[in-house]
N, C-alpha and C positions, 0 to 999 in steps of 0.2 A: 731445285724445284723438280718436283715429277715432271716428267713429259708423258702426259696421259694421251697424244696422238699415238706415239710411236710405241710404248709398251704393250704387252701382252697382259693384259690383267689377271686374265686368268692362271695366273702362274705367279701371282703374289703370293706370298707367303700367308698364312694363317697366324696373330698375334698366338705371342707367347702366353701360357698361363701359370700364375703362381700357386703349383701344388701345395705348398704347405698352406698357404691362407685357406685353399679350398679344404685340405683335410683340416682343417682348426674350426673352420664352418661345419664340416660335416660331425663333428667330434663332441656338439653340445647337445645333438639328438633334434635340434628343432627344424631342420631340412628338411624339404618333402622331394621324394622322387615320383617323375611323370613319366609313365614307359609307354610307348606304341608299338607298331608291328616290331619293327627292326630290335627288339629287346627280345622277344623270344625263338630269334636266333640261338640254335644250340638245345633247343630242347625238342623230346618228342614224345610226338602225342599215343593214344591206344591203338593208334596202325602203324607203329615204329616207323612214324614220317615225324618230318620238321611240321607244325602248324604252317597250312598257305597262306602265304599273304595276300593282300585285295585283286591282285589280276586271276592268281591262280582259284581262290575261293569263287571269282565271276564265273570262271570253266566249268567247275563241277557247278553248279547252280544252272548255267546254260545247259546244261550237259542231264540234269535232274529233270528240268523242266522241256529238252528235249528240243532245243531251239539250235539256233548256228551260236559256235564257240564265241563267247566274248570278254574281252578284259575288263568291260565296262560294268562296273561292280554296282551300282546302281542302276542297269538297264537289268541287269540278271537277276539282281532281288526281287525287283517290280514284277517281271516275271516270273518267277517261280512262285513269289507267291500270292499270282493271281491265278495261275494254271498247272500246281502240285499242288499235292497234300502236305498241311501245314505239318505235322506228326513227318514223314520223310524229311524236310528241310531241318528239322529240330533234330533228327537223329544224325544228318549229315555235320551237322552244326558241333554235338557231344564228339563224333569221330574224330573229326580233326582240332577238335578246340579243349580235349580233354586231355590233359598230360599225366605221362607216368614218368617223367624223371627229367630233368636240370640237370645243369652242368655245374662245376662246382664254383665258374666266374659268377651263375647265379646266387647261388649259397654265398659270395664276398660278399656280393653289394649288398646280400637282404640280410647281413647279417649285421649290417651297419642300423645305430638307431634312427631311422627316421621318423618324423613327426609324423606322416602320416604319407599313402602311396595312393595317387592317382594312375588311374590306365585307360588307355583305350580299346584296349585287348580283352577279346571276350574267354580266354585260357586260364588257368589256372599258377600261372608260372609262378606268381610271387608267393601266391600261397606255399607251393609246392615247396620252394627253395627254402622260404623262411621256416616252414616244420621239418625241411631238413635241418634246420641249426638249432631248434630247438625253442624256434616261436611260432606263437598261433597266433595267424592273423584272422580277423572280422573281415569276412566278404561282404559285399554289400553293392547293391545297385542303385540307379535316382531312384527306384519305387521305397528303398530305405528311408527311415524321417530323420532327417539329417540331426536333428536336435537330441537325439538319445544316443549318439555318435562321435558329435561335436568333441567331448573330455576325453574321450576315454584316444587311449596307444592300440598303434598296431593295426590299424583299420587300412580297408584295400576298398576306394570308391572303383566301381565299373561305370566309365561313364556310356559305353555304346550295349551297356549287359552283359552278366555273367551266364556260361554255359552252365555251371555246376546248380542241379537243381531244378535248372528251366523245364517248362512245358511248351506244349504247341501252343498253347495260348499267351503266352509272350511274346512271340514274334511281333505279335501289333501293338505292344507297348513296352517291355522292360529291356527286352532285345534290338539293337539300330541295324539293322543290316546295310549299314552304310560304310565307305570305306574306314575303317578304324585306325586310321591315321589322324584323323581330324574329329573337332567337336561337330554337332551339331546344335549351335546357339539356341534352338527353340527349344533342347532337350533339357541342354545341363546350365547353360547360362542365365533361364529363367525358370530352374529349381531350387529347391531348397538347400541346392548342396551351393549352390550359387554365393552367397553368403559367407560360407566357410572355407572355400575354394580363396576367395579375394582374401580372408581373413589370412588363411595360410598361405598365400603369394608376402602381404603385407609383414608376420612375423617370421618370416622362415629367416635361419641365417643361411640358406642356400636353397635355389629351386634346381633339380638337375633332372633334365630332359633328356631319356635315350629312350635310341631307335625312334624318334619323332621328329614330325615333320610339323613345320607352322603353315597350318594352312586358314586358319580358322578365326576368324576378322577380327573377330571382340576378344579373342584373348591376343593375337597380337595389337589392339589398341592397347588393351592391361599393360601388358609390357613394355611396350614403347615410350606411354605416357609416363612411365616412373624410372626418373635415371638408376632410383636406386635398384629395383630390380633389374637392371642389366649387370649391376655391377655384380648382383648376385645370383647369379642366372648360368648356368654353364648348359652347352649342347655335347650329349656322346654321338657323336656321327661314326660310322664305318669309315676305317682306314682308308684310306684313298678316294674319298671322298670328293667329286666335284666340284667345280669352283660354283657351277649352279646349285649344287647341294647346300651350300655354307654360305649364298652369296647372302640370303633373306635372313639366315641364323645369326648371324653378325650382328644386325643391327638390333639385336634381343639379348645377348649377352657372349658370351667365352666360348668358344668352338675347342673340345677334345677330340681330335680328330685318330682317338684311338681304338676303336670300338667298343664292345660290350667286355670284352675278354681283357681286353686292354684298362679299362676302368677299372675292373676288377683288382688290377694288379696295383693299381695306384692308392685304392680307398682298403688294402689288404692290413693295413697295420693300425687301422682306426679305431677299434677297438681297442688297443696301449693306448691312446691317448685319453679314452673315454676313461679309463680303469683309474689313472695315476692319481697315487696319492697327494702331489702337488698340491697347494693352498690354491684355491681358484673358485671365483662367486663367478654366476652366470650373472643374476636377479639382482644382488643386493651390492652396490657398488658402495666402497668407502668413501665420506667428505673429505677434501682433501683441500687446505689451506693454499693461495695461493700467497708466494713471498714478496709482490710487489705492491706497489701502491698506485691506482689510476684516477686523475684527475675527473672531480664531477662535478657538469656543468648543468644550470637551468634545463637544458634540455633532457638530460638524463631524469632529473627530478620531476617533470613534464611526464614524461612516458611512463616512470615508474606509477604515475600517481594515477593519468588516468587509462590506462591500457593496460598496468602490469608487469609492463617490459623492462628487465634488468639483467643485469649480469654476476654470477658470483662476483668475480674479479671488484666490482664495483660497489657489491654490498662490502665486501669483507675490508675494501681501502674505508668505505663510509667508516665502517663498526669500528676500524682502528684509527680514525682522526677523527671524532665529533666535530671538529670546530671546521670541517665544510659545510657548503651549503647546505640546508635543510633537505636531507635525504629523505628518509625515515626513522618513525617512533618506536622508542625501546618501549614494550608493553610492562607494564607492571609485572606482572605476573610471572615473566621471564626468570627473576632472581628466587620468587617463590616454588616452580618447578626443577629448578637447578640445583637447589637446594632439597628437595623430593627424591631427585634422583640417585644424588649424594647417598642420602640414607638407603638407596636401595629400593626406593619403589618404582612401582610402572605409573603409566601415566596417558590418559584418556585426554587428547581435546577435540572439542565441539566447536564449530564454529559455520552459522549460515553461508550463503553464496556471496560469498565479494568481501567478506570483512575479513581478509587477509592472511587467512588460514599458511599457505604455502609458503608467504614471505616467513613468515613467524617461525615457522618451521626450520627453516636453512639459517633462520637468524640464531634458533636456537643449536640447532647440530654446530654453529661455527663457534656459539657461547661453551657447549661443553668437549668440542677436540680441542679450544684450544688450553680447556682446563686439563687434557692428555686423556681422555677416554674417548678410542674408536670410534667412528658414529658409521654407521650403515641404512641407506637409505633404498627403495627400489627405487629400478631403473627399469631394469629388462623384464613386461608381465609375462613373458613365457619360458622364462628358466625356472629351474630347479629351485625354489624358494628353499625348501625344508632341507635339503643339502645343503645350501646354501648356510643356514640357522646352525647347523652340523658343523659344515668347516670351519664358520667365523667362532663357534664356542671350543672346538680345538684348537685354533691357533691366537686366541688373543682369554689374556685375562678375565677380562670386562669387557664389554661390549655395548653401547645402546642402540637399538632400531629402531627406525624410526619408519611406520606405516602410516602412510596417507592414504586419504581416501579408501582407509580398511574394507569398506563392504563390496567393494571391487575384488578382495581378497579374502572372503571368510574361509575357506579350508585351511591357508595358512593362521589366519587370526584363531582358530579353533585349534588348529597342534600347538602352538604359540602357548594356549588356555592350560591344555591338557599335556602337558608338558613339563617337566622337572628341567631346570637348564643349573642346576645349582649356583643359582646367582651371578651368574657364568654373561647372562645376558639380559639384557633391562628393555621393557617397550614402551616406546611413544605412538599410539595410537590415534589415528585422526581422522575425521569425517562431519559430514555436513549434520548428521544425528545418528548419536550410538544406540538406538532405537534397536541393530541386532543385537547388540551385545548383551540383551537380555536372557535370549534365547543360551546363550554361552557362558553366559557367568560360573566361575568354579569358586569355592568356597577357597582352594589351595593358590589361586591368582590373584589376590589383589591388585587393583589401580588406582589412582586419586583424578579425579574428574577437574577439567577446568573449563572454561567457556571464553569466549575470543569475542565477541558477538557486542559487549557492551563497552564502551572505551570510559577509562576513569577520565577526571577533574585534569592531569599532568598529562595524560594521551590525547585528551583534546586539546590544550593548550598550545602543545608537540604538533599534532595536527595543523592548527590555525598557522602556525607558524611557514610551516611549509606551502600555504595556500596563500597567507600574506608573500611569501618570497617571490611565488609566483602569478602575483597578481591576479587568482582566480577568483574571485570573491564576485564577481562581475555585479550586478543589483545592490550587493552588499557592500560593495567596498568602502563605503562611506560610514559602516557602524563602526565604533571602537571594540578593541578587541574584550570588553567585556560582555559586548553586543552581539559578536560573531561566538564565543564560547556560548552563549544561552541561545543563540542561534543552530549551534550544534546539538545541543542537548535534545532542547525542545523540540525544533523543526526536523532534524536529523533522528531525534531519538538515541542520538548517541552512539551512532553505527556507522563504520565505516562507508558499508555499502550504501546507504543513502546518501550519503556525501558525495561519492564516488558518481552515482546516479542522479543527484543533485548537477553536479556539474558537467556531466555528457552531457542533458537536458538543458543545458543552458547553450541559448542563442549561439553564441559564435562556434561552439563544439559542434551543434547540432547541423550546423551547417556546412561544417567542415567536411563531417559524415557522410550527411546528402550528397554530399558532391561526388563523391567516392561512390555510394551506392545505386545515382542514378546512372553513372558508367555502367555498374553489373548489371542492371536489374534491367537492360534491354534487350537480355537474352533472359526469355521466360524459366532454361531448364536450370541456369547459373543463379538465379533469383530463388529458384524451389533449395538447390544446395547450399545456398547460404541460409537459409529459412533451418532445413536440418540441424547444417552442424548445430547453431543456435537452440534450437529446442535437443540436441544430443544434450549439451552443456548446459543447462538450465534441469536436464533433467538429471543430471550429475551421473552423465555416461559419458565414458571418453569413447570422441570422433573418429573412429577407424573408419579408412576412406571403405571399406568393405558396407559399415552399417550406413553410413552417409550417404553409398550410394544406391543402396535394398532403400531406406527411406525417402529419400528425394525420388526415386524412381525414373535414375536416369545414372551416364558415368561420367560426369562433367567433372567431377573431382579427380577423376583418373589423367586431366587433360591439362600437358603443360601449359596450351597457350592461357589456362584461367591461372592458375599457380604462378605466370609469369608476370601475367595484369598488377601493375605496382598497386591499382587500387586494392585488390585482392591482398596482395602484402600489407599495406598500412592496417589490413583487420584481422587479419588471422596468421596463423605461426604451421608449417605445418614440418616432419620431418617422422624415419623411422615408420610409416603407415598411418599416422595419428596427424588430425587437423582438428587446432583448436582456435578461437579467438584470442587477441589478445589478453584479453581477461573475462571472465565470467558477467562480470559487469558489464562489460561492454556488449555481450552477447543479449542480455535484456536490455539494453539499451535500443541495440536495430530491434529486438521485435518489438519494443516499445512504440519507436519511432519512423520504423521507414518499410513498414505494411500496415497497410489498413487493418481495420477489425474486420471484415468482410474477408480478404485475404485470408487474416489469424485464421478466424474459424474456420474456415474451409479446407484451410490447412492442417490446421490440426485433426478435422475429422478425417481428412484423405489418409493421416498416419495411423490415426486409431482404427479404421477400416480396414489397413492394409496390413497391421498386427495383427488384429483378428483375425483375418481372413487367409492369412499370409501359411500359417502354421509354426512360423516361427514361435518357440517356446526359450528360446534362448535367452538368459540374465539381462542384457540390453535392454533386449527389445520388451523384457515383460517391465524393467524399469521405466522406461519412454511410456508405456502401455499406462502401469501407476500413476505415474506423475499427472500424467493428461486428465486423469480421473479426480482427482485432488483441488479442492476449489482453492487452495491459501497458491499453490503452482498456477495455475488456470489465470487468477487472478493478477499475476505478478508479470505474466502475458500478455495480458488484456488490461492495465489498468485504468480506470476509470471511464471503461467499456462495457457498462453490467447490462447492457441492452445484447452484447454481443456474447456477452459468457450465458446467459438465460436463454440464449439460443442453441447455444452450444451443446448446453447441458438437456435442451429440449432435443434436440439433433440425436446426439450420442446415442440412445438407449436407441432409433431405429436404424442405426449401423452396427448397435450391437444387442439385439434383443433381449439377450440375457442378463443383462445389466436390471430390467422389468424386474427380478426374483432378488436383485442383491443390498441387501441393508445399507451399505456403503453410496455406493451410488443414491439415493434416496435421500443420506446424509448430506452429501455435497452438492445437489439439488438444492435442498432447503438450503444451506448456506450461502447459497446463490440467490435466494428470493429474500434472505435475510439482512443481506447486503443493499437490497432495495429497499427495506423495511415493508415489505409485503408480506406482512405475518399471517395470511389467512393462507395466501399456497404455499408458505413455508410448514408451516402448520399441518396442513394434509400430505406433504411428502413428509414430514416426520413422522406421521400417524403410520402412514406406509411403511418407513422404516421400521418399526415396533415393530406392525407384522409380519414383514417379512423374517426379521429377527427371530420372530416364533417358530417359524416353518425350518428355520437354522436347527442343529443342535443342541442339546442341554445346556452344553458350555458356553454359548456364544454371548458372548459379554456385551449388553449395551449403553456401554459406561460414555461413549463416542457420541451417543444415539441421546441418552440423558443431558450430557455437556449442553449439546446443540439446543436441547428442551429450555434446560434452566437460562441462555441466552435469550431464548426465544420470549421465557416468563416475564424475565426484567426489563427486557425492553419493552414489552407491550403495558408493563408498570407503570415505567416511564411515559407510555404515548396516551393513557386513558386518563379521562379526567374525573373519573368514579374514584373516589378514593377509597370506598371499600372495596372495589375491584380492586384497585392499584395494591393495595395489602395482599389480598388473597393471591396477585400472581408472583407478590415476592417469596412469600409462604411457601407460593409451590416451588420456587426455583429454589427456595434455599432448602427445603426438602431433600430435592434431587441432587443437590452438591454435597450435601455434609456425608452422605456415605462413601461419594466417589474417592477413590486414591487422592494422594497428596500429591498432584504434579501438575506439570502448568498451563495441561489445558482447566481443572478445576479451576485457580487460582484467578488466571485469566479472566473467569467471568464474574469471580469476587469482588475482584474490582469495580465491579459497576454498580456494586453495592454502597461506592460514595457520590452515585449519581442521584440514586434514590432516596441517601440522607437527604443531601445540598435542595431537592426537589420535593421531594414527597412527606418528610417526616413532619416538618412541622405541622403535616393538618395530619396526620395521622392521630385517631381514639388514644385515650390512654391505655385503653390493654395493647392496642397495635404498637403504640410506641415500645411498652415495655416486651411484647414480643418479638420487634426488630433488634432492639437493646441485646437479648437475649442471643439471637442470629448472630449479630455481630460480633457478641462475645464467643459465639463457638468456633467463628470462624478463626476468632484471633489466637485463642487456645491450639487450635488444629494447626495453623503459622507458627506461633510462636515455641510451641511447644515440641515440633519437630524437629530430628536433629537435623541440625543444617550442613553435618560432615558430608564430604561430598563422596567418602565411600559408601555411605548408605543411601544418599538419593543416587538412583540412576536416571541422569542427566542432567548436567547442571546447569541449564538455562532455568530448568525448571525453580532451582534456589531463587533468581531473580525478580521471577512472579508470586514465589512465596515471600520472602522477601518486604517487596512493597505489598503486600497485601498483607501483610503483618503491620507494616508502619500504617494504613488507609486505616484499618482496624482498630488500631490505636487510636489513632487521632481522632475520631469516631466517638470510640465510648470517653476521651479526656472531654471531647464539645459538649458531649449527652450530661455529663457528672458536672463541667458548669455549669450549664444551664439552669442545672435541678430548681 
């Protein structure tokens, strides 16, 4: 055991570091390096001096301003410039912070790829070095908008200001004349670089710190709170280096206690590794079969069912012994895509939130490796995808990819399109709705569309089966199972996710929940970050603790003691930067259930305010931004809350005014009032919408704007007791439908064309009869006669609504024809 009385501590050793892991981190290009004073050691500036660091820069600044000498770099800024001229401290600033030449240990390190280079240093060094090797880097200060920055390589953030460029009038904002060694949290840690900063901590495969000191509170909380960046965290400190130097860098990550020059020498041969022709994915990791079998118990089938939580190992012992307990249902459609792929085609599924999309997925990559064709799946969203596409079609035959949650990925789904792979490599495509894949369609890409969303007659069955094993049926448990399948169908609608939602909501779940959330929810900021993640995942963005904690508006996610709260564990999963719930289901289940409406909305408006206002433009946050504006999302938040979405939706437009000009918004208003069956203000925000429409462009389509119309007609068909009104409002609605496109929002309000038979027809005139007659019949034409192949509709939920509204059609004019 130590005898920590009698040692000398400060003459511990410094752990050892494993160079090759670091150069293998450093070798994928997604590293970022953070340099401070002690980095531009070795180079000199336009008065062939070293740049001074913060004691010596306090001198000349006391010395400018004509005071007694001081090292106090913040008493000497304050002074001079309240008592120089701002133009002399700006030109003292270019002298020494302006360089003309590096060493050539600078030109190693910047010649390595890194993800992107933070500094504290207001010099030009990285610049310098890197267009010695033959890269041009993006300067850039916090007055940059970080969002036109974010993608792009080779970008150099100044967090305390760059010299190159400045004027005297920066001094009081783009420039810190504070010691630049350290942040200044009011500068950079509540800007916009702030966000991308966390993001890049979260995916680097290495953060490396030289000539930097930690002095700067909020990023040592960052750091601290994440084991996983320690592990990938390295400090260059100067050789010989104090045991006080290194005492605080320790507990942040790996101390290289070799300096600037010394680094150099170690990260010298990075580039051969980056270069090698070696087979090697960053992004797209192969399924890989495991050879054992694991026992699986009620409780495994419990978790899987309503949380989510499984393990390969587990699926793949289920897939190969059916005859255990009631895991999971082989989807119909399984052997009919497997068979698709055979022939060579790609392959698109759709599938809403919770109806199982990801199991299906893995179920299916384990259905065709182990028929021996490759399967590649992402992993890693910040590698090299399209290299990645590259290696896997050089070294394997065949190949299938399989992209989830594609709209997370459209530059890759777009090379993907536009792309010859000569058969080389096949895509499984997946997302909550291929809604872009419009935008990208190639004539030379073919897909076959399939939908996840509806469960057949044999999937429910399957289903029941597994809820019978485990005794969830609770209210129900007493119907026979011909009771609980029509139970499914009808109540359920035949969707996983209702089921799924169906049974969180029930009593004893619910309470289980509660118990769990009223732990969290006594700390107000842990309450607002579980509220996030949930609306991230609902709005079908993954939870990087970066946006989780720009949104929550606080860093509780960054904080072991919450990540260690078991209650925390039973509901969300977190690892790698990313925090999600256990299932997407479950995430509308807490905002379902364990915030008020009062709460919801306030919350939701504090997010849409702070997008707007934020300047974030970034993919995330403009999706979160979408979603929130969307009554069918709003509503799936709030349900059966429509006092509290009507408020919501009254709220919105005066946090964000401009919303007042946009046809959209207008739309989803009315669909809010329409939900109440308050057809007169639904009616004047659609009026609204038309015109604002107008003031839009020639092109601007209001096929959205009509939909919402012809819902608006038949229902008030339905509520009047004029029967020659009631005609004239179906007239109008069927009007406005028969030219709209064939997909399923039209379809959708076809349907309610067997509300107005069952109800209205029989007093309907005989010319009205014979004119509805006629509607019907075009409707069923426009159904029936369309082709139902699923490479020609784009999106095949939409077949579903076409579909029944072809059989409602039918059945329809066979009632009308007996009648006669």
């Amino acid at each position: 055991m130590l005898d920590k009385k009698n040692i000398d501590i400060s003459n511990l050793k410094i752990e050892n570091v494993d160079l090759e892991q670091l150069k293998r981190r450093l070798s994928t290009g997604t590293a970022i390096l953070f340099t401070g004073a002690g980095f531009s050691s070795g180079t000199t500036n336009v008065k062939s001096n070293t740049p001074p660091l913060a004691k010596e820069l306090a001198k000349e600044l006391a010395k400018l301003a004509n005071v007694t000498e001081t090292e106090d770099l913040m008493f000497a800024s304050e002074v001079a410039m309240e008592y120089t001229e701002h133009e002399d401290i700006i030109n003292l600033l270019k002298d020494n912070y302006t360089l003309k030449s590096v060493s050539d240990y600078h030109k190693k390190i910047c010649s390595i790829p890194w993800r992107r280079f933070y500094t504290t240093n207001y010099d030009n060094s990285i610049e310098l070095a890197s267009l010695d090797v033959g890269k041009r880097i993006e300067s850039v200060d916090l007055s940059s908008k970080a969002s036109d920055y974010s993608q792009k390589e080779n970008v150099c953030v100044h967090i305390n200001g760059k010299i190159d460029g400045s004027t005297s009038d920066d001094l009081s904002s783009k420039i810190k004349l504070s010691d630049s060694s350290y942040l200044s949290p009011d500068s950079f840690l509540k800007s916009s670089w702030s966000y991308h900063f966390k993001n890049d901590l979260e995916r680097a495969s290495a953060i490396v710190f030289v000539g930097y000191s930690m002095y700067d509170l909020d990023v040592k909380k960052i750091l601290y709170s994440n084991p996983e960046y320690r592990e990938k965290t390295y400090f260059v400190v100067r050789e010989g280096s104090s045991f006080q130097d290194t005492f605080i860098l320790k507990k942040f990550g790996h101390i290289l206690n070799v300096g600037v020059n010394g680094f150099s020498d170690i990260v010298g041969d990075i580039n051969k590794v980056v270069d090698s022709d070696d087979f090697f994915t960053e992004s797209l990791i192969k399924y890989e079969i495991k050879n054992y079998d694991i026992d699986i118990r009620d409780g495994d089938s419990e978790k899987l069912l309503l949380f989510g939580i499984y393990s390969s190992d587990k699926l793949q012992s289920y897939l190969r012994n059916t005859k255990n307990i009631p895991y999971v249902f082989i989807r119909k459609i399984s052997s009919d895509i497997v068979f698709d792929i055979e022939q060579g085609e790609n392959i698109v599924i759709q599938s809403d939130l919770g109806n199982g999309k990801s199991l299906f997925l893995e179920m299916l990559a384990y259905d065709l490796t182990m028929k021996g064709t490759p399967v590649f799946y992402v992993e890693n969203t910040d590698g090299d995808m399209i290299t990645d596409l590259i290696n896997i079609s050089k070294n394997f035959e065949k190949s299938i990819i399989i992209i989830d949650e594609y709209s997370k990925h459209l530059n890759l789904v777009e090379y993907v399109i536009k792309t010859d792979f000569s058969g080389k490599l096949q895509f499984v495509i997946a997302g909550r709705s291929t809604n872009y894949l419009e935008d990208l369609r190639n004539d030379d890409f073919n897909f076959i569309e399939y939908n996840l969303d509806i469960l057949s007659l044999e999937e429910i069955k399957m289903l029941s089966n597994i809820l019978d094993n485990l005794a969830a049926w609770n209210e129900f448990s007493s119907l026979n199972k011909n009771a609980k399948i029509e139970l499914i169908e009808e109540h359920y609608k035949s969707q996983l996710s209702l089921v799924l939602l169906g049974l969180l909501n029930s009593p004893n779940i619910k309470d289980k929940i509660k118990s769990q959330t009223d732990i969290l929810y006594k700390k107000e900021s842990i309450k607002k970050t579980i509220f996030s993640i949930c609306i991230c995942e609902i709005s079908n963005v993954e939870p990087s603790y970066g946006l989780v904690s720009e949104i929550a508006g606080n860093n509780d996610i960054y904080s072991n003691q919450l990540r260690s709260m078991p209650e925390f564990n039973m509901l969300f999963n977190y690892s790698n930067g990313r925090i999600k719930s256990k299932s997407s289901v479950l995430s509308l289940s807490l905002l379902n259930n364990t915030f008020s409406d009062i709460y919801v909305m306030n919350s939701l408006l504090d997010i849409v305010d702070f997008i707007n206002n934020s300047g974030h433009r970034e993919p995330e946050f403009s999706s979160i931004f979408k979603s929130l504006l969307r009554f069918h999302i709003v509503e799936k938040i709030m349900p059966q809350r429509q006092d509290a979405i009507d408020r919501y939706y009254e709220k919105i437009k005066i946090k964000c005014p401009w919303l007042m000009e946009s046809p959209h918004y207008w739309v989803q208003y009315a669909m809010s009032r329409l939900s109440l069956s308050d057809f007169s203000r639904a009616q004047n925000y659609l009026t609204n919408a038309y015109e604002k429409a107008r003031n839009k462009s020639s092109d601007y389509h209001t096929d959205n704007i009509d939909t919402q119309q012809a819902r608006l007609y038949l229902n008030k068909s339905l509520e009047t007791l004029d029967i020659n009104e009631s005609y004239r409002l179906f007239d109008d609605a069927h009007r406005l439908l028969l030219p709209l496109p064939e997909d399923g929002r039209k379809f959708r309000q076809v349907l309610i064309y067997q509300k107005v038979f069952e109800q209205k027809y029989q007093s309907f005139s005989k010319k009205q009869k014979v004119g509805f007659k006629h509607a019907v019949k075009a409707m069923f034409q426009k159904a029936s006669s369309h082709n139902l192949n699923p490479r020609i509709i784009h999106h095949a939920k939409k077949m579903f609504f076409i579909e029944i509204a072809e059989s409602q059609m039918s059945s329809i004019l066979k009632q009308i024809d007996e009648n006669r």
